[in-house]
N, CA, C and O of each residue as an XYZ file, in Angstrom:
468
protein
N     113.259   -157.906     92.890
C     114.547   -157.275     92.737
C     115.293   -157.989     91.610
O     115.613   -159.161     91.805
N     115.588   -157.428     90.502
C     116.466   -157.631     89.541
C     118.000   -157.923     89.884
O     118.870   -157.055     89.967
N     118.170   -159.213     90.056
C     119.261   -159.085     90.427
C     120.549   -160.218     89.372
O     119.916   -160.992     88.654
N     122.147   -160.378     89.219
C     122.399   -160.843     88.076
C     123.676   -161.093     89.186
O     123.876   -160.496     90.243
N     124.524   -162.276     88.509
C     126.186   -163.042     88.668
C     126.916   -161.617     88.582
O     126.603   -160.527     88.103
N     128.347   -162.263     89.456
C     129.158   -161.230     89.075
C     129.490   -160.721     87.930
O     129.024   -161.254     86.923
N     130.068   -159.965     87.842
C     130.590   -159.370     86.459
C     131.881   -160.611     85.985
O     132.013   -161.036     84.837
N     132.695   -161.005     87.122
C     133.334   -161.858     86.440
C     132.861   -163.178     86.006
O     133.585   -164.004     85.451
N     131.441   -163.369     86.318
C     130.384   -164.912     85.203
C     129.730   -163.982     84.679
O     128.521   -163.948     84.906
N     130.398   -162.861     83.745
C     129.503   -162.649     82.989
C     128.253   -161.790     82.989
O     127.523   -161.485     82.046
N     128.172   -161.429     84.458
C     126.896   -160.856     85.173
C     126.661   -159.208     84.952
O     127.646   -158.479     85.062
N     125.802   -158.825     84.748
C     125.549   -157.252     84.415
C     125.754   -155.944     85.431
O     124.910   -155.352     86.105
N     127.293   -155.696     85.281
C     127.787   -154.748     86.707
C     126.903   -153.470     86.685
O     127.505   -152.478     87.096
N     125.562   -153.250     86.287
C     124.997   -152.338     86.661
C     123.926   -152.974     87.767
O     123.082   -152.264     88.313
N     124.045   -154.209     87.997
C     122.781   -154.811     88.920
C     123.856   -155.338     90.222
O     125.076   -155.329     90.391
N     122.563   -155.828     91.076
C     123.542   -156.316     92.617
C     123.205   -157.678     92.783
O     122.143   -158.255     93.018
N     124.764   -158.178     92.542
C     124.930   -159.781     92.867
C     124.604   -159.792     93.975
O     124.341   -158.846     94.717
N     124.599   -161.625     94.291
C     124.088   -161.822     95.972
C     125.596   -161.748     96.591
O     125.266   -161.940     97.761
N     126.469   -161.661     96.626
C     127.256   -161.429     96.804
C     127.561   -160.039     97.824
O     127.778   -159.839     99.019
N     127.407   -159.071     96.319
C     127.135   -157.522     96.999
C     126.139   -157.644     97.922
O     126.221   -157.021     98.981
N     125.278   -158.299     97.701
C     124.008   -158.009     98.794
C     124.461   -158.399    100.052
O     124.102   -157.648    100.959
N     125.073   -159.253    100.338
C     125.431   -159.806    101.520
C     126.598   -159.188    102.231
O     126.542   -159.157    103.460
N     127.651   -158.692    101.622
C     128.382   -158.093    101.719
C     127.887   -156.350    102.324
O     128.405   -155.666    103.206
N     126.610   -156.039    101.356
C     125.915   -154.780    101.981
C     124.822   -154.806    102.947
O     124.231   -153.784    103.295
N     124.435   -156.487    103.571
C     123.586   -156.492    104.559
C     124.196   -156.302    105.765
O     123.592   -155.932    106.772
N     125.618   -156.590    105.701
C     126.777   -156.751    106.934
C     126.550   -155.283    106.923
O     125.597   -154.787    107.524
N     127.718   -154.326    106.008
C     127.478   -153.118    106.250
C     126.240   -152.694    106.957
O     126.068   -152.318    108.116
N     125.554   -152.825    106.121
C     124.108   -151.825    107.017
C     123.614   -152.412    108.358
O     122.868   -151.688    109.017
N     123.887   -153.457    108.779
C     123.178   -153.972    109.936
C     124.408   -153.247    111.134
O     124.139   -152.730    112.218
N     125.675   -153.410    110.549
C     127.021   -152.406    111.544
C     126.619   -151.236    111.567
O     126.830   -150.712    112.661
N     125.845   -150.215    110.416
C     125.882   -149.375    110.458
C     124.688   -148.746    111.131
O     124.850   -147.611    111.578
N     123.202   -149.476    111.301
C     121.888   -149.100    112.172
C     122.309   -149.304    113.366
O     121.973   -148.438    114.173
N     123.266   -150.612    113.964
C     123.384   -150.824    115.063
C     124.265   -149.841    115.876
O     124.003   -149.396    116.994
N     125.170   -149.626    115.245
C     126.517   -148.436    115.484
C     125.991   -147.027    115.889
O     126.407   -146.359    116.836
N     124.764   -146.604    114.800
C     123.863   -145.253    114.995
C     122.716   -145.619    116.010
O     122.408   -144.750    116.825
N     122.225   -146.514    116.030
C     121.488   -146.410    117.355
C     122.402   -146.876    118.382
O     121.632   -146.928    119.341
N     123.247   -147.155    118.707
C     124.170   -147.415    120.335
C     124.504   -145.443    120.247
O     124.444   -144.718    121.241
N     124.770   -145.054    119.116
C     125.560   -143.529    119.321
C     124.100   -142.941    119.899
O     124.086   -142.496    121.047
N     123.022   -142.939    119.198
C     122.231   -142.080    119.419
C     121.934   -142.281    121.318
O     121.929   -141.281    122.036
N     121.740   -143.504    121.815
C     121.734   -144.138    123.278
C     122.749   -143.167    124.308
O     122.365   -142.660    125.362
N     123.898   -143.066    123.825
C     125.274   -142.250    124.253
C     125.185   -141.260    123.666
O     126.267   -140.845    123.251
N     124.336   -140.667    123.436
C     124.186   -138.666    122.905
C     125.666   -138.963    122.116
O     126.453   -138.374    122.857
N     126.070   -139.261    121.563
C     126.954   -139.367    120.414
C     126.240   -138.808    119.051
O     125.316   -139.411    118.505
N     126.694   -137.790    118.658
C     126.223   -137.242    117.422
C     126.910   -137.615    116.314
O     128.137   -137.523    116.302
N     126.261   -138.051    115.316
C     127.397   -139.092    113.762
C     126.660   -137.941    113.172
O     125.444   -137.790    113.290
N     127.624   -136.969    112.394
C     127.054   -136.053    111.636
C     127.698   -137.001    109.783
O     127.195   -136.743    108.690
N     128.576   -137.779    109.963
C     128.876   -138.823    108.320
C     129.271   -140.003    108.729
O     130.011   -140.230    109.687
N     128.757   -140.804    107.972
C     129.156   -142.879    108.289
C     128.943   -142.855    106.685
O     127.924   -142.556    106.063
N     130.356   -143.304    106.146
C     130.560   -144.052    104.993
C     131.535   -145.395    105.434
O     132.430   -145.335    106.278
N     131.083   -146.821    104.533
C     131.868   -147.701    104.720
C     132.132   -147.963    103.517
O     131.408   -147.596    102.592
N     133.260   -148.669    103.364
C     134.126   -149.329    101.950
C     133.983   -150.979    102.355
O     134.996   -151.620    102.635
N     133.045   -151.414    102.360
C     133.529   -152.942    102.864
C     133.913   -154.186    101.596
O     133.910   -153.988    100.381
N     134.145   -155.139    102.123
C     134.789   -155.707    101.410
C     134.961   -157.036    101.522
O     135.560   -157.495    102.495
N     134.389   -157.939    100.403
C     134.534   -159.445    100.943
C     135.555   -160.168    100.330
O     135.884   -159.925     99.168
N     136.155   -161.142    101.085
C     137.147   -162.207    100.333
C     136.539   -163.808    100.147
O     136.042   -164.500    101.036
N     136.744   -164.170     98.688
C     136.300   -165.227     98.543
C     137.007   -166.908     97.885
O     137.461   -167.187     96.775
N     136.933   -167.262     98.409
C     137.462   -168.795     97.827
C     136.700   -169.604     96.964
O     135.672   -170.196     97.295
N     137.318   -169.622     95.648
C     136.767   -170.708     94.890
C     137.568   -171.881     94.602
O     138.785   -171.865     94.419
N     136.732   -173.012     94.568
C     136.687   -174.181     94.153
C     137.256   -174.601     92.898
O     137.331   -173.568     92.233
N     137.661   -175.489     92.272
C     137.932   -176.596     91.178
C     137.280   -176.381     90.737
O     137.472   -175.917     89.613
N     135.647   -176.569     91.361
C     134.089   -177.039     90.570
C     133.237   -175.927     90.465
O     132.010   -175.979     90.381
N     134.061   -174.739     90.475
C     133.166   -173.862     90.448
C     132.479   -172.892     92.005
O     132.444   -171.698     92.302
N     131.974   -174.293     92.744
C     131.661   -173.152     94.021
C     132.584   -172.369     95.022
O     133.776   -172.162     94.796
N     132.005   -172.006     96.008
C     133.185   -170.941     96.737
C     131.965   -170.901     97.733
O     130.840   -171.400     97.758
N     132.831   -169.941     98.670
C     132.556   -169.205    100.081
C     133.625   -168.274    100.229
O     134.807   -168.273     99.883
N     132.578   -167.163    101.087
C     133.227   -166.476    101.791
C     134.197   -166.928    102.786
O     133.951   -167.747    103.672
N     135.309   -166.346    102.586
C     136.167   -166.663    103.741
C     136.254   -165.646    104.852
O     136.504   -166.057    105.985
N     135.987   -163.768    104.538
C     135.568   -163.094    105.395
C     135.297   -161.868    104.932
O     135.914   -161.329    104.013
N     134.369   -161.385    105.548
C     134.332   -159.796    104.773
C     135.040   -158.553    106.600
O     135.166   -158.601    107.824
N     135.282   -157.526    105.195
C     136.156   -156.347    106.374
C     135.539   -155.294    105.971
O     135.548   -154.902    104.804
N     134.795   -154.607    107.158
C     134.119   -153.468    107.045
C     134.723   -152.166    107.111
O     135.869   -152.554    107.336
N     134.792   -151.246    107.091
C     135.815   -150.162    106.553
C     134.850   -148.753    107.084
O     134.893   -147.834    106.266
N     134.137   -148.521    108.134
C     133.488   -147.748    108.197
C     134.352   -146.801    108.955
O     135.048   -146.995    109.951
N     134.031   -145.157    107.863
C     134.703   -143.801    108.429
C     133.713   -143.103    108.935
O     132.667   -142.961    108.301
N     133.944   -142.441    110.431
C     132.595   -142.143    111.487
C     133.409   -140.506    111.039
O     134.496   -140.192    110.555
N     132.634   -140.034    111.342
C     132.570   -138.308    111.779
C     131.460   -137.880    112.666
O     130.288   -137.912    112.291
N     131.870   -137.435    113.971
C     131.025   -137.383    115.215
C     131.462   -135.765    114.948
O     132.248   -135.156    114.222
N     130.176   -135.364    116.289
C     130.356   -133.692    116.310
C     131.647   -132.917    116.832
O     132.246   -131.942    116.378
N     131.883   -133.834    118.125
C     133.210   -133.281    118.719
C     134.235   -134.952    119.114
O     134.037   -136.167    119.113
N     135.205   -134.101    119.370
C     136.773   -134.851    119.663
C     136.000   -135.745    121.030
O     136.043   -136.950    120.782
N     135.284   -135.431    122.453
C     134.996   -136.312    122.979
C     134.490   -137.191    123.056
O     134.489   -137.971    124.008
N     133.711   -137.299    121.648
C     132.908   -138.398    121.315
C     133.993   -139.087    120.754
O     133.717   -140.071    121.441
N     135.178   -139.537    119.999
C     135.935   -140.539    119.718
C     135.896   -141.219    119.911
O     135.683   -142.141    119.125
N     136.143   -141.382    121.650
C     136.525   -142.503    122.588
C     135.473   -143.518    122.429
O     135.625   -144.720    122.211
N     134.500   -142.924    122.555
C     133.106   -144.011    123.013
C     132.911   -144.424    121.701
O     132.654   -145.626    121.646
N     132.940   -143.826    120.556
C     132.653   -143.762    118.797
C     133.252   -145.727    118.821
O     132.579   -146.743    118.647
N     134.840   -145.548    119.130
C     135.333   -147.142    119.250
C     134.818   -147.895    119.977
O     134.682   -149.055    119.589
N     134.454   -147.599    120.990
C     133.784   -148.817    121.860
C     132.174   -149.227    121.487
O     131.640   -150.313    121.716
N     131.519   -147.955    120.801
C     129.952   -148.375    120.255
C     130.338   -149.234    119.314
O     129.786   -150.330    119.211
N     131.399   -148.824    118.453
C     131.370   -150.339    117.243
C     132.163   -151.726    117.235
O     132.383   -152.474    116.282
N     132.566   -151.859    118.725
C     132.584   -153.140    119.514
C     131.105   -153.790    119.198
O     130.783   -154.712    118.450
N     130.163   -152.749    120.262
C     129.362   -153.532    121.109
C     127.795   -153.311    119.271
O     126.656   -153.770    119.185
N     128.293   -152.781    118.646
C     127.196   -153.163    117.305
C     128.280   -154.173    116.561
O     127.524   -155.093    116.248
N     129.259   -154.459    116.209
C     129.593   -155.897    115.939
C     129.240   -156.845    116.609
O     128.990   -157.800    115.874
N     128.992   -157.210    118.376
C     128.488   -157.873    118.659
C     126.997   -158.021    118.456
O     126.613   -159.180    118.300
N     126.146   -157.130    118.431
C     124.924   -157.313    117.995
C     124.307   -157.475    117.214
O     123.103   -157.677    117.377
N     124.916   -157.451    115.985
C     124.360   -157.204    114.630
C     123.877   -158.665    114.297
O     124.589   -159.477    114.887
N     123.261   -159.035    113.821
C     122.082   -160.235    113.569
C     123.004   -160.913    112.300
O     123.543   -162.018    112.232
N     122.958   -159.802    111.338
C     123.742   -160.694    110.012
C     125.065   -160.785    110.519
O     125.071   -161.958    110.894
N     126.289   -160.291    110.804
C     127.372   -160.585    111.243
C     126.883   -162.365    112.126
O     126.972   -163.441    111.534
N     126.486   -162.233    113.330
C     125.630   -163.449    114.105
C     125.716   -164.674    113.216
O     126.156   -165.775    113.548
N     125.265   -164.345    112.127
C     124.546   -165.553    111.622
C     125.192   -166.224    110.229
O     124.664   -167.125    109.576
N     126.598   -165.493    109.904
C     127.367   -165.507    109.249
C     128.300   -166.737    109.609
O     128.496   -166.650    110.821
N     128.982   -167.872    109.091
C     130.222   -168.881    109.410
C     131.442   -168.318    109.087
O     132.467   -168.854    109.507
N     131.488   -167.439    108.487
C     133.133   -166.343    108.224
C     133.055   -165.243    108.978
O     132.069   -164.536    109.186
N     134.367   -165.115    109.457
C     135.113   -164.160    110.175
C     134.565   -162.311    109.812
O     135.297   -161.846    108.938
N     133.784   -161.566    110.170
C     133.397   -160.026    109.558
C     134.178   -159.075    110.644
O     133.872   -159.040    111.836
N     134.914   -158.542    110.229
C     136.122   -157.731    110.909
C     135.705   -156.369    110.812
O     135.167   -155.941    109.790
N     135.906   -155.724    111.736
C     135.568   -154.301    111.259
C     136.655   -153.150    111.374
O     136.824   -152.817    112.547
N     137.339   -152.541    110.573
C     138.172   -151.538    110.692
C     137.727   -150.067    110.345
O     137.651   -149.525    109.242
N     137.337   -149.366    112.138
C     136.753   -148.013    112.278
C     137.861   -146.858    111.958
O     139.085   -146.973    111.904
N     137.062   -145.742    111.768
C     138.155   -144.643    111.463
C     136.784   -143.975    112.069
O     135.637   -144.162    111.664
N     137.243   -143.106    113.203
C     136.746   -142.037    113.889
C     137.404   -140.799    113.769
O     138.596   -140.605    114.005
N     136.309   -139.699    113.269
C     137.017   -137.869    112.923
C     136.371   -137.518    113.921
O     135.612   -138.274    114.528
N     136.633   -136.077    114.281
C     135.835   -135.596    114.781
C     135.729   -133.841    113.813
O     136.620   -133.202    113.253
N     134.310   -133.566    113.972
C     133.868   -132.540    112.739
C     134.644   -131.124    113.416
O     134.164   -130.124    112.882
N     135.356   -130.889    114.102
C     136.156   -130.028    114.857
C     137.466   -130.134    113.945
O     138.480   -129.505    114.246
């Protein structure tokens, strides 16, 4: 995998920093875990887009860390009764998710549930 620094060292914003990557392993591990708890609960996700988003602290010397990333995922289920449970599945896939787990910063998740009705 071709991969390059941010754009702000300079890095080639058509490629994916480790940064993004990590930032998009969170996403996707919320987002398999989230669709398989729905699929478990006959919950139908007919769209899952997330906007996520990391915050970072740098150093004097150059290095940094994450201080936390915030996930931003917008659900669209088939009907209005699926809502309810829509919030409580992405409780229980934040708790499960392996990369969130294994992360030392805070990964927050802020859901937006539609319903396609």
């Amino acid at each position: 995998m071709a991969g390059t620094s941010d754009p702000h060292f300079r890095g080639d914003p058509d490629r994916w920093s480790p940064e993004d990557l990590l930032v998009g392993a969170l996403a996707q591990c919320h987002m398999l875990w989230f669709l398989h708890l729905a699929s478990a609960k006959r919950v139908v996700v007919t769209d899952y887009v997330d906007r996520p988003y990391g915050t970072m602290l740098e150093q004097d010397d150059g290095a940094g860390q994450f201080t936390q990333v915030v996930l931003k995922p917008e659900v669209t289920v088939a009907s209005a009764s699926m809502c309810e449970h829509s919030h409580e599945l992405h409780e229980q896939a934040h708790a499960k998710c392996y990369v969130a787990r294994s992360v030392n910063f805070p990964v927050l998740h802020e859901a937006t549930v539609h319903a396609r009705n």
